[in-house]
C-alpha positions in Angstrom: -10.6 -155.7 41.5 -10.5 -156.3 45.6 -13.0 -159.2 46.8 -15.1 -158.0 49.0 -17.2 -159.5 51.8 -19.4 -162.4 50.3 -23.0 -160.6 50.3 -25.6 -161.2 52.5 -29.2 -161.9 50.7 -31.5 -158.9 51.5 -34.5 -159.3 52.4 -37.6 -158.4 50.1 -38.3 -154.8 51.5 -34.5 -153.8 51.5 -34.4 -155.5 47.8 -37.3 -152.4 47.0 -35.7 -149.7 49.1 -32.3 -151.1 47.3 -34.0 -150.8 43.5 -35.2 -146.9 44.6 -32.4 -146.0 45.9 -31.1 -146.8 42.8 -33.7 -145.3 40.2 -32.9 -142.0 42.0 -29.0 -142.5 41.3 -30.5 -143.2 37.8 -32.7 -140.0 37.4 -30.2 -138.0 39.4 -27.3 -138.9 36.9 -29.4 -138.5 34.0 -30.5 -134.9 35.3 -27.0 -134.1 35.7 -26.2 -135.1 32.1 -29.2 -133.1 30.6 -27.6 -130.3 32.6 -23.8 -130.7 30.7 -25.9 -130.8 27.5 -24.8 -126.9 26.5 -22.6 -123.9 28.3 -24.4 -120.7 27.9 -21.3 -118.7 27.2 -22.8 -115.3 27.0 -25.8 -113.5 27.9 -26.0 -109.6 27.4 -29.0 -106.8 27.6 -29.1 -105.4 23.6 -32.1 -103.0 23.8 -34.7 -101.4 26.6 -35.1 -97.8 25.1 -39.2 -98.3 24.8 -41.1 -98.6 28.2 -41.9 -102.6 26.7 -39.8 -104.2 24.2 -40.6 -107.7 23.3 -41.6 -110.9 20.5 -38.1 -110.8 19.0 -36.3 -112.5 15.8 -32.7 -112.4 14.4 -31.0 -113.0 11.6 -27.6 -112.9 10.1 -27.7 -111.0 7.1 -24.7 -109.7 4.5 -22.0 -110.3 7.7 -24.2 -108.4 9.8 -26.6 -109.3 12.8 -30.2 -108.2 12.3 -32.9 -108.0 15.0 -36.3 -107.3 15.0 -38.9 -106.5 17.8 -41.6 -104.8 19.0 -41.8 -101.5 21.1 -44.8 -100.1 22.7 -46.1 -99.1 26.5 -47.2 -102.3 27.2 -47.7 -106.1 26.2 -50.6 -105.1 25.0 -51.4 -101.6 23.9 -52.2 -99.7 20.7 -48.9 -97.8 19.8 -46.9 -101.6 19.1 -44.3 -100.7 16.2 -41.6 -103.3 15.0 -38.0 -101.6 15.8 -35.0 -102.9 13.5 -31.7 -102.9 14.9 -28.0 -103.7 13.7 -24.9 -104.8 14.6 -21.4 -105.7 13.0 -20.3 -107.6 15.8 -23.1 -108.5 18.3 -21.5 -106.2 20.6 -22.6 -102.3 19.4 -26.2 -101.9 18.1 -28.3 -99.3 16.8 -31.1 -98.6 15.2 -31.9 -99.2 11.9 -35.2 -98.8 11.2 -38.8 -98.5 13.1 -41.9 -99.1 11.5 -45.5 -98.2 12.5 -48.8 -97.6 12.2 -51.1 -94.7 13.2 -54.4 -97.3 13.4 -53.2 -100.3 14.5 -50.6 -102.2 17.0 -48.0 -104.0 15.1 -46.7 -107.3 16.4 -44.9 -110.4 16.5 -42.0 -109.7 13.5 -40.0 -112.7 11.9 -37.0 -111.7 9.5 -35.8 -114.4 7.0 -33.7 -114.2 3.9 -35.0 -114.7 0.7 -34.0 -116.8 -1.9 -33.7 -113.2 -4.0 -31.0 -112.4 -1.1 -33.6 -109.4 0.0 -34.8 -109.8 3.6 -38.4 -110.5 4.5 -40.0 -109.3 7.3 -43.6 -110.1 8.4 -46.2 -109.6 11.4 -49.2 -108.5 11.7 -51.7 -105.6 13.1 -54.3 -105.4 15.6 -56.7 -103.7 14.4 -59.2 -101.9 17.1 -62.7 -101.0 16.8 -63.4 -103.2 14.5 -65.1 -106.8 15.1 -65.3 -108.0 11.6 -61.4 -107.8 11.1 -59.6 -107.7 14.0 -55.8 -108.4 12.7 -54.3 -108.3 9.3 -51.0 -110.0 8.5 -48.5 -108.1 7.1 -45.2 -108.2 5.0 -42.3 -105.6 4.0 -38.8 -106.2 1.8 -35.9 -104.8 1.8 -32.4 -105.2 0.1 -30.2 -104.0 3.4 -32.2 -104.6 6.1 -32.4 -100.5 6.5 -34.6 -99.7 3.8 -38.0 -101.5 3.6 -40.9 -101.6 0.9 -44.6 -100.4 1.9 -46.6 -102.9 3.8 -48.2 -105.8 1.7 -51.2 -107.5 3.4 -51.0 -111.0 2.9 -52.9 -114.1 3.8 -56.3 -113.9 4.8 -58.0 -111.2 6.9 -58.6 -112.7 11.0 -55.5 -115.0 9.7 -52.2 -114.0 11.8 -49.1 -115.5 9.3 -46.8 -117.1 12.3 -43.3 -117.0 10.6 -42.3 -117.4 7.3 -39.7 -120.9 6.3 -38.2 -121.0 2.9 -38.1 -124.3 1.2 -36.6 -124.7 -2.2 -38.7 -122.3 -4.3 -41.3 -121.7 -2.0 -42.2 -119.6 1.5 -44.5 -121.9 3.9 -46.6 -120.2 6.9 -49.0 -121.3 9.2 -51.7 -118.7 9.3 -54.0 -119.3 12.9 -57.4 -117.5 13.2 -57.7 -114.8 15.4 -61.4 -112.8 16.4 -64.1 -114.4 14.3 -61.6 -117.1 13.0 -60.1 -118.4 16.3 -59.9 -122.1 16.6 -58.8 -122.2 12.7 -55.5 -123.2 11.4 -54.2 -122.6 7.7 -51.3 -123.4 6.0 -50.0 -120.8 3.0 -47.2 -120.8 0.2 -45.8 -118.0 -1.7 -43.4 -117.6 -4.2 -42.2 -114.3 -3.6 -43.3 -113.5 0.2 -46.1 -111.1 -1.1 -48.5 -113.1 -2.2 -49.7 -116.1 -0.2 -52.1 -118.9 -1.3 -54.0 -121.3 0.9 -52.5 -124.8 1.0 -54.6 -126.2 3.5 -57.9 -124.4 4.2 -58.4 -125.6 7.9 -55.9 -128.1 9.8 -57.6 -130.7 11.8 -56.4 -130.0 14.9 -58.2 -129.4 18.2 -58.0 -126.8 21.5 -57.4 -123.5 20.3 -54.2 -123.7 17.9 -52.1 -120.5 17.4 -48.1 -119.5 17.2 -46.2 -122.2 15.5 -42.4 -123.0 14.4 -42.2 -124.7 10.9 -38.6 -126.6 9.7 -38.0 -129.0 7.0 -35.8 -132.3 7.1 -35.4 -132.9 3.8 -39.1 -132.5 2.3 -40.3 -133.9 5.9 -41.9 -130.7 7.2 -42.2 -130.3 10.8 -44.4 -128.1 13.1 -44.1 -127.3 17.1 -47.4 -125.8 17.6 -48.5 -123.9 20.3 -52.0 -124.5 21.6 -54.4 -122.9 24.5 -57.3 -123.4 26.4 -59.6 -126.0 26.4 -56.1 -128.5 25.4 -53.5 -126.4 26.4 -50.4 -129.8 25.2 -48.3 -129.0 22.6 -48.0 -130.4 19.1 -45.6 -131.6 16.9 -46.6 -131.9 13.4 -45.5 -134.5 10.4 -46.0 -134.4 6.5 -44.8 -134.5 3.4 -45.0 -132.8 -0.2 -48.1 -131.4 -0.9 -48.1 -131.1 3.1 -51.9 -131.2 2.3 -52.2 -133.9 5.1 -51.0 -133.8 8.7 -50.3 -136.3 11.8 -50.0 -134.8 14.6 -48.7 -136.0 18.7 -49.3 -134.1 21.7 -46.0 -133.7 23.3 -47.6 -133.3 26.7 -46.3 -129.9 27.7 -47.5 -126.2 27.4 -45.3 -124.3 25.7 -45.8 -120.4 24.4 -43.3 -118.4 21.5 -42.1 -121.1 19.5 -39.1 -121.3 17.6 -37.0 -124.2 15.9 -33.7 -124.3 14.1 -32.5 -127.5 12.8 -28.4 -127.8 13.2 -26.1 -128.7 10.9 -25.5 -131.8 12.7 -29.7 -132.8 11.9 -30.7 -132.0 15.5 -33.5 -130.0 15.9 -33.5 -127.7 19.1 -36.5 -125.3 19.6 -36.9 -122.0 22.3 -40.0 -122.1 24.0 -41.8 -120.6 27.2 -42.3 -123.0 29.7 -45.0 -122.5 32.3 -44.2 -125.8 34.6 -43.2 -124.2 37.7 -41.6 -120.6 37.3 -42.5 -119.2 33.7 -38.9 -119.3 31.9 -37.3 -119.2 28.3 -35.8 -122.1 27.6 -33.8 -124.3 24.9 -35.0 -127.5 24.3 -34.1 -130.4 22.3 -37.1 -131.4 20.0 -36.9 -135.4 19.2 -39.3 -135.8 16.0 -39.1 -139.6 15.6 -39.9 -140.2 19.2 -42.1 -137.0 19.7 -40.4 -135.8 22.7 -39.3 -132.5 23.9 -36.6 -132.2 26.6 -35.5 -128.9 28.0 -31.8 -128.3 28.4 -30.9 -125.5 29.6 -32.6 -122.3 31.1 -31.8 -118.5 29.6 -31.8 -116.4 32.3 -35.5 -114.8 32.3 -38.7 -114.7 34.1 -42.3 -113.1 34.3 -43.2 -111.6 30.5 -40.6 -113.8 28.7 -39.7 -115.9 25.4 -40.3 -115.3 21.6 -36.8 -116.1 20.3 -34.9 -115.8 17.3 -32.3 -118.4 16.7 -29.3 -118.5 14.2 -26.2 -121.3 14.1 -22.9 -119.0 13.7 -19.3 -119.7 13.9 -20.3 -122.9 15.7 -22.6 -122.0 17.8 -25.8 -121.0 19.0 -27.4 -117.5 18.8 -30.6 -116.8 20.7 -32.6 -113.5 20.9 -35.3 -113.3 23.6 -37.1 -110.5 25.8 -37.9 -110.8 29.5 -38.8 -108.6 32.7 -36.5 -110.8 35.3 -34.5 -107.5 35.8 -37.5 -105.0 35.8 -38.2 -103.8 32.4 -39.4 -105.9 29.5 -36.0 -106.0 27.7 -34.5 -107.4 24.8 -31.4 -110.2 25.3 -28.7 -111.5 23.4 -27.2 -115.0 24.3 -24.4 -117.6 23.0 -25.0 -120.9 23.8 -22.0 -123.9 23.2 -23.6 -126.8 22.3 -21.5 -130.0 22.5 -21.0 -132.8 19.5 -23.4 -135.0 20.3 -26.7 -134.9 22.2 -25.9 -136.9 25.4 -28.0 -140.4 25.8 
């Protein structure tokens, strides 16, 4: 390397102004890594036939791509029914299947595989006009994602079942209380996705818990919860078999809608709505051990946003999400590239 001029000993303040000028190199470098972290490769419109189409999930199911969400006239209205749709290639969808209810809004839909190889589908209803049950949770089969059982109540009444995770032998949901119930937390297991008994009665966990995203490393199991008003912070959730006891850290953000998927690499990376700034869909990269979230890239969405399905296919990322950034509440489709490692 060239010598260069022998250096002249700066005085104290240009030493600070020196050190700052640095940290911002720092940050700015680092900012520009988390950037790189992942290519979204694809983002498309799938669905927008209802006046509001929103809370989605998806699933690949028998070499097909299943999604699930709901349709209605509004975020919140009374007609809310849970639309199915299909597609061989994640290009050309249709229909296959809607569900509804004459008394009650349907929401909020999560579609997982059984270990029976029969998709499950839950949600719940809004029920209105009545103030001593206010939502029911709900649950439906079927063997081709076309045809699906009657509804099954399950869980608790005032209990809304978040999404269902399949461990081993076993379905585990977080049920949160809604109307009467609100502020509760519960945690269920069932064996065959009908019939759901109370693991933990009441989670001690403060604010007002609610929508939650439950994975397993291992029999570690892991939960991003969502809370609100009066301790609006995030929490991330550790315990182990009989998951009858919980630590919990605030992870210092708000977050709304979310979802986890642990890759096949043991990362865990989670969709969320972020409210810091301009409300946006995001992917983030959930740290456990250090109990750390860190967004890393930004789906193209704004106003009424988020609830995302997310499947690992072919080597990469699948995300489903809804969002009104082009007008209508619509329903989106995105591949995201995700490189090797998580940069450091």
């Amino acid at each position: 390397m060239e010598a260069g001029p022998t250096p002249v000993q700066p005085s104290r303040a240009h030493s600070f102004r020196g050190v700052l000028a640095a940290a911002w190199m720092v940050a700015a470098g680092l900012a520009h890594a988390a950037e790189s972290t992942a290519t979204l490769e694809q983002v498309r419109k799938i669905w927008d036939r209802a006046p509001h189409n929103a809370f989605t999930d998806l699933v690949r199911f028998r070499d097909a791509w299943f999604c699930v969400f709901r349709e209605g006239t509004g975020h919140v209205s009374p007609d809310g029914a849970l639309r199915v749709i299909t597609s061989p290639d994640a290009d050309r969808w249709e229909s296959a299947a809607l569900i509804q209810s004459p008394t009650s809004d349907l929401r909020d839909a999560k579609l997982i595989v059984m270990p029976t190889g029969h998709l499950l589908l839950s949600g719940a209803e809004a029920i209105p006009g009545d103030a001593g049950k206010t939502h029911q949770s709900l649950a439906w089969t079927s063997p081709d994602g076309r045809n699906w059982s009657e509804r099954t109540e399950i869980g608790d009444r005032n209990y809304w079942l978040w999404r269902v995770v399949w461990r081993r032998n076993h379905g585990y949901a977080f049920g949160y209380g809604c109307g009467p119930e609100q502020g509760s937390l519960r945690l269920y297991r069932s064996a065959d996705g009908r019939q759901f008994e109370t693991v933990v009665p009441r989670l001690a966990v403060d604010g007002y818990p609610n929508e939650t995203a439950l994975i397993f490393e291992g029999d570690m199991a892991l939960c991003l919860l969502r809370r609100d008003e009066p301790s609006p912070n995030a929490l991330l959730g550790r315990s182990r078999p009989p998951y009858t006891r919980w630590d919990w850290t605030d992870l210092g953000v708000r977050i709304g809608g979310p979802q986890a998927l642990r890759l096949p690499d043991g990362r865990i990376v989670a969709a969320v709505r972020l409210y810091d700034g301009a409300v946006r869909t995001s992917l983030c990269w959930l740290d456990a051990r250090a109990g750390r979230l860190n967004e890393f890239l930004k789906l193209p969405s704004g106003g009424d946003t988020s609830y995302a399905g997310l499947a690992w296919h072919e080597g990469r990322l699948w995300v489903s999400y809804y969002s009104s950034h082009e007008g209508r509440s619509s329903i989106y489709l995105a591949t995201v590239h995700l490189p090797d490692r998580e940069p450091r």
